[in-house]
Phi, psi and omega in degrees: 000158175302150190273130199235175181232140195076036199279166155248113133239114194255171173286096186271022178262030171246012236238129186258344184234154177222135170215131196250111215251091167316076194257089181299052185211185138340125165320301187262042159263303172320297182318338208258312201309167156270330182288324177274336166269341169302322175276346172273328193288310214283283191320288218276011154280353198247116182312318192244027159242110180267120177233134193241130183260129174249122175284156140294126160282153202275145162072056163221215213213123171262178352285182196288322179295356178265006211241148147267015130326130157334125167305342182292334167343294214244054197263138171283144181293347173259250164320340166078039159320139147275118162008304195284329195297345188242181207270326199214123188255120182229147218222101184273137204218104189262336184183136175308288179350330188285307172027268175303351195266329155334271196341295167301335196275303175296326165288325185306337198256003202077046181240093206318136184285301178337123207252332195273339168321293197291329172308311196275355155283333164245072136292310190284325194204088183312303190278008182305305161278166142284166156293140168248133182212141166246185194206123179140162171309302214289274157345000189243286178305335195182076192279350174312316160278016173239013182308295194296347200247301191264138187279338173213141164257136173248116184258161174108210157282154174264323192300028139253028190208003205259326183300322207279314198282351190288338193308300208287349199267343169289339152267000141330281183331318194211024161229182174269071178251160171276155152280032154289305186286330185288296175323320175296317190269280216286006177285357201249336193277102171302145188107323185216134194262133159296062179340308184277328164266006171053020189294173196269154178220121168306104198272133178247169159169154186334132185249338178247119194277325193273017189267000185237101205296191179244131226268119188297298185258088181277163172274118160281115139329123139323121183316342176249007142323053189260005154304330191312320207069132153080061178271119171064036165223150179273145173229140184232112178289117181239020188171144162250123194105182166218145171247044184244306171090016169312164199264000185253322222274121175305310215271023158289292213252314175300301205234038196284225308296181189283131169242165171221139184287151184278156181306328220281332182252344167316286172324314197266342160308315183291320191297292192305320170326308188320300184308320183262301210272137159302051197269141130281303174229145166236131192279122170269148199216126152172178171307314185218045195324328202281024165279316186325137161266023147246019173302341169268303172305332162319295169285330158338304181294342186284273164350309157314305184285018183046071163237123172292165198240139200220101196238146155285209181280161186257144158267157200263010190266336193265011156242104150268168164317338153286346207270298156026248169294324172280328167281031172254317179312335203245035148076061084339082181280332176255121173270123156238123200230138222235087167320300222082315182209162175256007186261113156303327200292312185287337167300312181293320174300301159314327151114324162269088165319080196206138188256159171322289190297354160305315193285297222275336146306297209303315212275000126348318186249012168265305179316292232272019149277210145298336191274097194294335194244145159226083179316082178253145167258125193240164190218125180250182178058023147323182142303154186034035201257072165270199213281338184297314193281326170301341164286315163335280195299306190283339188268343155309309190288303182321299168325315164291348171287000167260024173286336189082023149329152195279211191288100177080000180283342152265107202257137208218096162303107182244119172250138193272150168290116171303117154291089164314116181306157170059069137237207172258324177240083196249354163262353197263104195230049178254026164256331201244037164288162180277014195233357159252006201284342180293325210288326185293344184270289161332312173294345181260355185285322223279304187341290206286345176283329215252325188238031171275151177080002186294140167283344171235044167255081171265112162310121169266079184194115164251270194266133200265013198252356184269288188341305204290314192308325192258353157283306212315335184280328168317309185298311173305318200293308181303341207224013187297168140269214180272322168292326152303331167313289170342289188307314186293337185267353172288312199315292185280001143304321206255015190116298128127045207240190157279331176288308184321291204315324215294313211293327199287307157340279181329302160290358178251354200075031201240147209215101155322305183292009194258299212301343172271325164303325171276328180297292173311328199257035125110017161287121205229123191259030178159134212220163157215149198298094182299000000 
C-alpha cells in the first residue's frame, strides 16, 4: 500500500472497539474524502478504540461470488482485519453508484448482506456479524434502499451522536444486552434511524463548526506516492452547507443551515499543521468556501506559510480580480466552476442567478491570468428544458472557444440531473421514464456532436446510451423505498450490470416506470424530522 504518514496501528489486545471504517471506492477517491479523515483521527483519539480503513479494490467481478481474488484485498490497512474481525463496519456513502461495491465488500468477507439474516443469528450469537452502519449525504437524503442491508443510519452530521452511540454500543459489548436492547438506547439517540424499528428520525448537525476540531495530524501520502493522491496535503474544512439554495443540490436542503469555522481557529489549526507536518499543499473543504466571509484571507494565510493552495469549485459571482490574483499566488493552475446550464432562464430557475455575461467577464480574467485551466459543470434534463436551451448551453461553451485558450484547457463536465429526495426537485423525473430515456440520450449526443474537434474544449461525454442509462439507475437509488432495497440486491446478485436490473425487474415483478410514477404524483418515500 501506499507510504502515508500519520497512521494508527494499534496494539489490539489492548483494544475494546475494533472499527472498521469504509470508503466503497478507491483508495485515492477515499483519501480525497474529508470525512474519512476526520472520523479515522476522532475514533483513533479514544485509547480503546482502534479504526481501521477498507478501500474497494480495483478490477474485480460482481457479484463477489463470482469473483476470484484473494479475500485478502480487501484487509484493512493497519493490521490487516478481515472485515468480518471487527465489532463495527462502518460505511461512508457518498453516491449511490457505490451501492454495489457495499454489497461486494460484504459478501467478499462472508458477511450476509440481509440485515434480517443477520439479526437472526444474533439472537444465538451477538458477536457473530459486525454491526453495519452508514453514513453520509446519500444516507442522509433516502437511506431506504440500504434499508434491507444496513442495521443503523446516521443522518445528518455524526459528531452530535457518535460519543452516545459509541457509549451505548460498548454496553452492548460487555454487559448481558441483546441486540434488541442496543436498539432500544440508540432509538433514543437523535440522528440515527433503525431499519428493523422504522423509528422516525431526526436529521441533526453541528451548530457551532468550530466545536468539530480539525483534525491536526491528519493521514498524507508521501510526496513520491503519486499514485496516491493529495501528496503532502492538509485539508481544512472551513463551512458547511450552502447559502444559495439551488433546487437539485443536497447539500442546500441537507446540511443547512450554512456555517462557517472561525478565522481564529482555521488559523491555529493551520499553524500547528505547518509546525508538525511535512504539509505542501492545504486543500480548503466545504461547499461553498468563497462564502467564508474570510475567504481571501484564509488563502492569504496560506499562502504566507509558503503552502500551495487546493480549493473546489468557486461560484463565479465571487471572483474578482483579487480572488485571482491570490489564487494565482497560491500556485492554482484549475478553476472550477459550475454554470449548470448555458440557458439564464434554467440558471435563474435553479436557483443560480448569475447572468451570461457574468461567466464570460470572469472567464475573460482567468485567460488573461496565470491559471491555465477552467473546469465547468453542466446539467442536462432540467425541468423546462427544451431542445432551444440545449443549444443554449453549446453556444455558451462555443464562445468561450472563441477567447483563445490554449489547447484542451476547457474542460467541460455534462451530467444528466439526479433528483434528490427533500430538495424542490425531488419529482422531476419525466427523463427516465422508457419511453423519454431517448430524449435524454439525444440531448448529450446533439451536445457531444456541436462541440466536437473545438480546439481549447475537452469534452467529458463517451458513451451517451451508457451515461443515460446509469442516472437512471441513480435516480431509483435516489428516490427508492424499501422495495428497492430488494430490487438492489437482486440487481446485485444477478451481476450489478444493466442486464441484471432488467433480469431483476423481470423477477420481483416491479416496473421502474410505475415506480417514477409514483414519485411525480407526489409519493414520498422518506422524509426527516428538521
Amino acid at each position: 500500500m501506499f507510504g502515508e504518514y500519520n497512521i494508527f496501528v494499534k496494539d489490539l489486545r489492548n483494544i475494546d472497539i475494533k472499527f472498521g471504517l469504509i470508503y466503497p471506492n478507491i483508495y485515492s477517491v477515499g483519501m480525497s474524502s474529508y470525512s474519512i479523515r476526520f472520523l479515522y483521527s476522532y475514533l483513533n483519539s479514544f485509547e480503546n478504540i482502534a479504526c481501521e480503513r477498507i478501500f474497494f479494490p480495483p478490477k474485480i467481478k460482481y457479484p463477489a461470488s463470482k469473483d476470484y481474488h484473494s479475500i485478502d484485498i480487501i484487509r484493512s490497512l493497519e493490521n490487516h482485519l478481515l472485515p468480518r474481525d471487527f465489532d463495527i463496519l462502518g460505511f461512508s456513502i457518498q453516491f449511490e453508484n457505490d451501492f454495489r461495491n457495499i454489497l461486494w465488500i460484504l459478501e467478499k468477507s462472508g458477511i450476509p448482506l440481509s440485515r434480517t439474516e443477520r439479526y437472526e443469528k444474533s439472537q444465538h450469537d451477538k458477536f457473530y456479524n459486525p454491526l453495519i452502519i452508514g453514513g453520509g449525504p446519500v444516507a442522509t437524503s433516502n437511506p431506504l434502499p440500504l434499508s434491507k442491508i444496513f442495521d443503523i443510519f446516521f443522518i445528518g452530521d455524526a459528531e452530535p451522536n457518535l460519543d452516545a452511540f459509541l457509549q451505548y454500543f460498548m454496553d452492548f459489548k460487555f454487559e448481558t444486552q441483546n441486540i434488541n436492547e442496543l436498539y432500544k438506547n440508540l432509538v433514543k439517540v437523535n440522528g440515527i434511524y433503525i431499519p428493523h424499528l422504522k423509528n422516525e428520525a431526526k436529521r441533526v448537525y453541528v451548530k457551532d463548526l468550530d466545536e468539530s476540531l480539525i483534525p491536526i495530524y491528519q493521514i498524507m501520502a508521501k510526496e513520491k506516492d503519486s499514485a496516491a493522491g493529495f501528496q503532502n496535503t492538509y485539508f481544512v474544512e472551513i463551512n458547511r452547507g450552502c447559502p444559495y439554495q439551488c433546487k437539485f443540490c443536497i447539500s442546500s436542503f441537507h446540511n443547512q443551515p450554512f456555517r462557517n469555522r472561525s478565522f481564529t481557529q482555521i488559523k491555529q489549526a493551520l499553524m500547528e499543521a505547518v509546525s508538525e507536518l511535512e504539509v505542501k499543499k492545504v486543500s480548503l473543504i466545504g461547499s461553498c468556501i468563497s462564502s467564508h466571509p474570510h475567504f481571501l484571507e484564509i488563502c492569504d494565510y496560506i499562502i504566507k506559510l509558503k503552502k500551495n493552495l487546493s480549493i473546489p469549485s468557486i461560484r463565479i459571482d465571487h471572483i474578482t480580480s483579487e480572488t485571482i490574483d491570490i489564487l494565482e499566488r497560491g500556485n492554482i493552475k484549475t478553476i472550477t466552476i459550475a454554470p449548470e446550464s448555458g440557458s439564464e432562464k434554467l440558471r435563474f430557475e435553479l436557483g443560480k442567478r448569475i447572468t451570461d455575461d457574468q461567466f464570460f467577464n470572469i472567464v475573460l480574467k482567468i485567460r488573461d491570468s496565470e491559471i491555465s485551466n477552467i473546469k465547468m459543470y453542466f446539467l442536462v434534463g432540467l425541468p423546462n428544458e427544451s431542445e432551444n436551451e440545449i443549444m443554449d448551453t453549446v453556444n455558451f461553451i462555443k464562445k468561450i472557444e472563441t477567447f483563445g485558450f490554449n489547447k484542451d484547457s476547457i474542460r467541460i463536465n455534462i451530467n444528466p440531473l439526479i433528483p434528490k429526495l427533500n430538495t424542490p426537485y425531488e419529482k422531476k423525473v419525466e427523463y427516465y421514464f422508457e419511453n423519454t430515456l431517448s430524449t435524454l440520450n439525444e440531448k448529450l449526443a446533439k451536445i457531444k456532436h456541436e462541440l466536437k474537434d473545438l480546439f481549447s474544449v475537452k469534452l467529458k461525454i463517451k458513451d451517451t446510451n451508457k451515461i443515460v442509462k446509469n442516472a437512471r439507475l441513480q435516480t431509483l437509488f435516489s428516490l427508492g423505498d424499501d422495495k428497492v432495497s430488494d430490487l438492489l440486491l437482486e440487481y446485485y446478485n444477478y451481476g450489478a450490470n444493466f442486464g441484471a436490473l432488467r433480469r431483476a425487474e423481470k423477477i420481483m415483478n416491479f416496473s421502474i416506470n410505475d415506480y417514477f410514477l409514483k414519485i411525480q404524483n407526489c409519493f414520498n418515500p422518506w422524509t426527516f424530522s428538521k
